[in-house]
C-alpha positions in Angstrom: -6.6 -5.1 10.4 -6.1 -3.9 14.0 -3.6 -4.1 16.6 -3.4 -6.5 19.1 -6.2 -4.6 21.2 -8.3 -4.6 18.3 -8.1 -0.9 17.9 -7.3 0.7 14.7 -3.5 1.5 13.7 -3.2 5.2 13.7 -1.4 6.8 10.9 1.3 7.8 13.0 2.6 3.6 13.2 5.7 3.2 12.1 4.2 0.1 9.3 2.0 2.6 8.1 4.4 5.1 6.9 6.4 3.1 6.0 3.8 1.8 3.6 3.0 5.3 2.7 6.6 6.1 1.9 6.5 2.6 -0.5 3.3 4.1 -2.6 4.9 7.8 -2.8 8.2 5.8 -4.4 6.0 3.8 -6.5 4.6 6.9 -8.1 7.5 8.4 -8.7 8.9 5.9 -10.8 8.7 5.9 -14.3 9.4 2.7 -16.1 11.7 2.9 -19.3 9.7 0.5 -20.9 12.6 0.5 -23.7 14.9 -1.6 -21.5 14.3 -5.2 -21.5 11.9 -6.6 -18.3 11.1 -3.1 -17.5 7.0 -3.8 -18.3 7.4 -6.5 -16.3 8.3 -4.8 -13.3 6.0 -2.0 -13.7 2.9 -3.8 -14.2 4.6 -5.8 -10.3 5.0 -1.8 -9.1 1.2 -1.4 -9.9 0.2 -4.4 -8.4 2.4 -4.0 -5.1 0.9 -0.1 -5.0 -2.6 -1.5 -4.7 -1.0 -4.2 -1.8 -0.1 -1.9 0.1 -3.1 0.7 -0.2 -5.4 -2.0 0.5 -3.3 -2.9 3.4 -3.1 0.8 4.7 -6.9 1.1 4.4 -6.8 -2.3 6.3 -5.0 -0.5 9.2 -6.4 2.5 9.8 -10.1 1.6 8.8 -12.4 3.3 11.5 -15.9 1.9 10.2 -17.4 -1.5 10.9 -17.0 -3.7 7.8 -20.0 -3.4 5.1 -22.6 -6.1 5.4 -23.3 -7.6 2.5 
């Protein structure tokens, strides 16, 4: 995704750290899968890590899209 201008986001935007910031946390956690709910919320950590690494690509993508 772009800005408004259509330019790419530069890593520097305040979103995209803070999505960087998000990821870092997320692999830092460890689950203790012996508490109850706890694989539950780490298989949602996993999936909300690869939101928001998609979306950070999304941001500050450079290259045209692929043609498929």
């Amino acid at each position: 995704m772009t800005n408004k201008g259509g330019a790419p986001v530069s890593d520097d935007d305040p979103v995209v750290h803070a999505l960087r910031e998000l990821v870092e946390a997320l692999d830092r956690r460890t689950a203790p899968v012996e508490r109850l709910g706890e694989t539950r919320i780490a298989l949602e950590a996993v999936a909300l890590r690869t939101e928001a690494v998609k979306r950070i690509e999304e941001l500050t993508a450079l290259r045209p899209l692929r043609e498929e």
